[in-house]
N, C-alpha and C positions, 0 to 999 in steps of 0.2 A: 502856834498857828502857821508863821513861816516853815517852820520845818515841816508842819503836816503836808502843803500846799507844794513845795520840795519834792516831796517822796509820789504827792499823785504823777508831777510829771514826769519823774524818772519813773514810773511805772506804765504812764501811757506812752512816751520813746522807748524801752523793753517791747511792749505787744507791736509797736508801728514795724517795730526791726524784727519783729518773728513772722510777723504777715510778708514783711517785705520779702525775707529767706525764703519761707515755703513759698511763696509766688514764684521767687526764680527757679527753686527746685524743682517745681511742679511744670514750668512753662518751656517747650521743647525749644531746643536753642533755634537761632537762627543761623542758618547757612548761606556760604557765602555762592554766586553764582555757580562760579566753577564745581562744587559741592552739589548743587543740584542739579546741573547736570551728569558727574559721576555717579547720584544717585539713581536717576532716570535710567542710566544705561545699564544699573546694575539690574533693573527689575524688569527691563525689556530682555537681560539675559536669563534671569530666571524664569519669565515667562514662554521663553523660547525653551529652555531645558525642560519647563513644564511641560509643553507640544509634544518634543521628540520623545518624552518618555511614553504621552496617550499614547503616539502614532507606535513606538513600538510594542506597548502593551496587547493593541488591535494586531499588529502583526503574528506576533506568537500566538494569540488565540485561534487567527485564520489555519496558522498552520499547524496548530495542535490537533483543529479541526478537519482539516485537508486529509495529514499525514495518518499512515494508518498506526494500526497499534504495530507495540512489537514484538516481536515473536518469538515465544519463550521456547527453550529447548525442546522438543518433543519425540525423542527414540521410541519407535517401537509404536507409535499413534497412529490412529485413522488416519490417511490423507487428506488434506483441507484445503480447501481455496482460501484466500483472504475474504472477508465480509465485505458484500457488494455496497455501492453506493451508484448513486443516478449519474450518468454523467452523459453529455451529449455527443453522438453518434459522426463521425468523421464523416465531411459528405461524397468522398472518393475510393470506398476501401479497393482492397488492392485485389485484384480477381486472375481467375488463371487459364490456363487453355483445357483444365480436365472441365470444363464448365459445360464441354462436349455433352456431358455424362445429363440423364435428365438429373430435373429438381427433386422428384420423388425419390430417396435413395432403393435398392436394388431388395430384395428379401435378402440374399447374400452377396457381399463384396467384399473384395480385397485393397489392402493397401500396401504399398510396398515402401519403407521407408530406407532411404541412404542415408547416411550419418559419418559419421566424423571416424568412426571404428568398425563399421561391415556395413550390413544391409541386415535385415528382418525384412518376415512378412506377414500380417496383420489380416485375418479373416473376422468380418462384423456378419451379425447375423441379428436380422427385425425381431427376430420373433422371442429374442433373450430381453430386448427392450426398447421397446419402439422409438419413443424420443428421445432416448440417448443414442441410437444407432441415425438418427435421421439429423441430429445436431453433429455428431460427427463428422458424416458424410458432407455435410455442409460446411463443414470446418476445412475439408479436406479439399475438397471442389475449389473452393477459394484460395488457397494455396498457405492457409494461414499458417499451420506449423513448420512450413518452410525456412529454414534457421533458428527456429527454436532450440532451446537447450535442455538439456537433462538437468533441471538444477536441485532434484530433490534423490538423492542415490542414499537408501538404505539397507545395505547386505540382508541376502536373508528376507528382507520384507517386500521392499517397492522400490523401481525408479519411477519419480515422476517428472512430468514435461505439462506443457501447453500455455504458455505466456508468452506471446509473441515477438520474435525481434523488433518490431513496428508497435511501438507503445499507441500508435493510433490504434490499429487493428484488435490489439486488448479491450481497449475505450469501448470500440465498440461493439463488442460480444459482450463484456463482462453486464451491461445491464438487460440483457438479454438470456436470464434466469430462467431454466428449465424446470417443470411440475416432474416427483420425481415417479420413476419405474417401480411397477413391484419387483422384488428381488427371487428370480427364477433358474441361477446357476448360480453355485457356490464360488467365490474370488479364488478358485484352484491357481496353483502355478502357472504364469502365462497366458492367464488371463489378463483383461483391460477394464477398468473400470473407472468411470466421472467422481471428480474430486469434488470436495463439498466444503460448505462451513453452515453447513446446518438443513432443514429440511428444504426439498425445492429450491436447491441455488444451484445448482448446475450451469455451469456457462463454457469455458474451451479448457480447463487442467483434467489431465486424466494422470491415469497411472498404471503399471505391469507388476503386476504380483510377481516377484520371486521364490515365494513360497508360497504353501497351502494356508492363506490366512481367511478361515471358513469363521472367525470370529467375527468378519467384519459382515458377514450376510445379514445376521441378526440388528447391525446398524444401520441398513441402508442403501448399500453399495450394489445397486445390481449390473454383473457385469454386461457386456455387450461387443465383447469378441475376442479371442486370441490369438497369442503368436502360433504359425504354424509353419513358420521355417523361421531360421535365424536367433534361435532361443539362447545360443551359445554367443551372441555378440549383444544381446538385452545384458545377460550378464555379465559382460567385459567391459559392459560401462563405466567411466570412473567413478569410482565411491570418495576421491578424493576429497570432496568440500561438502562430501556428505550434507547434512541441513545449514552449511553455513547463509546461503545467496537469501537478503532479504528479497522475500516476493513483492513487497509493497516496491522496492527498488525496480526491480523486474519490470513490472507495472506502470511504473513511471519511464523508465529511460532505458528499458529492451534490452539488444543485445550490446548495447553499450558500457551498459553496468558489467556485465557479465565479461566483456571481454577484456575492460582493464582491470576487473577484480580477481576474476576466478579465468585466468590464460587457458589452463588445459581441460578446462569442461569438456566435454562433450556434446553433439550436440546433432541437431536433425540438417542432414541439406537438402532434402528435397522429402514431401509426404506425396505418392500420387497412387491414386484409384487403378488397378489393375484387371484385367478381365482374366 
């Protein structure tokens, strides 16, 4: 009977000391002040490294979204602009003395270009394409291609130009999208015709056929005037950086990019209206 009465209590001090263990086990220790204070400052740093990762998350997207795309090799392609977006209109653009000239551009006019390696001379004519000849003349009036660069030279196909030194002045033509021409002269040699990136976007990139490229009529391109002096310095243009110059670059930061990237470009110093 003793021994039974024995064995219950060493059996209920075994379960008191197994509650007791798993109690401590289970019960998060207790920390000393200084402890809870390291604690605290570790989760106000985590919560800070949390912040800076949203706020850069938001960053990169804004300018995933900003930035344009990029621009994949293209020999021998249609000419393109980059794809328009909205953007708000400078409230000062930069104007010039040929503003003499009326607003209604001329049935025929000439433009006389000086550049960085001769002179050309550029005869537009309305009636190859009304709103391309009359956004031009308007391009011109205003002095905008004035230090622009040749930044698209392709032997053989086209130089192209029309991205302003003045990344304002781009700003604001580029959402200023022209409805396109029907095409009524074929893109012959020395010809000129508005660059695109897709139907109705015409805004200031043009470009000069160096050859007979009659493939591009069937796409779109209607021209709207030729060289008709100076055809021998159009193609003495540099072909050196040929498609390298990002145009989304261009666009952004003018003749700035162009000048510490690509030194020996080429490039416009003066476009003006001639009689």
């Amino acid at each position: 009977m003793m021994k039974s009465k024995v064995t219950k209590w060493i059996l209920v001090l075994v379960l008191l000391a197994g509650v007791t263990a798993v109690s401590a086990f289970m019960r998060p220790p207790v920390l000393t002040a200084s402890e809870l204070k390291l604690q605290d400052k570790a989760r106000l740093a985590l919560d800070k490294t949390d912040q800076e990762i949203a706020r850069s998350k938001q960053a990169d997207t804004q300018l995933a979204q900003a930035a344009p795309a990029p621009e994949a090799a293209k020999p021998q392609t249609p000419p393109a602009a980059p794809a328009q977006t909205a953007a708000a209109a400078p409230a000062n653009p930069t104007e010039k003395k040929s503003m003499e000239w009326p607003a209604e551009a001329p049935d025929t006019f000439r433009v006389q270009f000086e550049c960085t390696n001769g002179t050309f001379v550029l005869e537009c004519t309305k009636a190859w394409a009304p709103i391309g000849v009359q956004r031009f003349y308007d391009l011109v009036r205003e002095g905008f291609y004035d230090g622009a660069a040749f930044f698209r030279v392709v032997p053989g196909f086209v130089v192209q130009f029309g991205l302003a030194a003045d990344p304002k002045a781009t700003a604001k033509w580029r959402v200023k999208q022209l409805k396109d021409d029907p095409v009524k002269e074929s893109n012959k040699e020395a010809s000129m015709c508005f660059a695109t990136s897709g139907p109705n976007s015409r805004t200031s990139q043009v470009f000069i056929n160096l050859g007979d490229n009659a493939r591009l009529d069937g796409m779109g391109f209607a021209p709207f005037g030729k060289i008709i002096a100076g055809m021998d310095v159009v193609r003495k243009i540099t072909p050196k950086y040929g498609e390298q110059p990002n145009q989304g670059m261009i666009t952004m930061e003018g003749a700035a990019y162009l000048k510490k990237n690509f030194p020996e470009m080429d490039g416009i110093k003066t476009a003006t209206l001639v009689k």
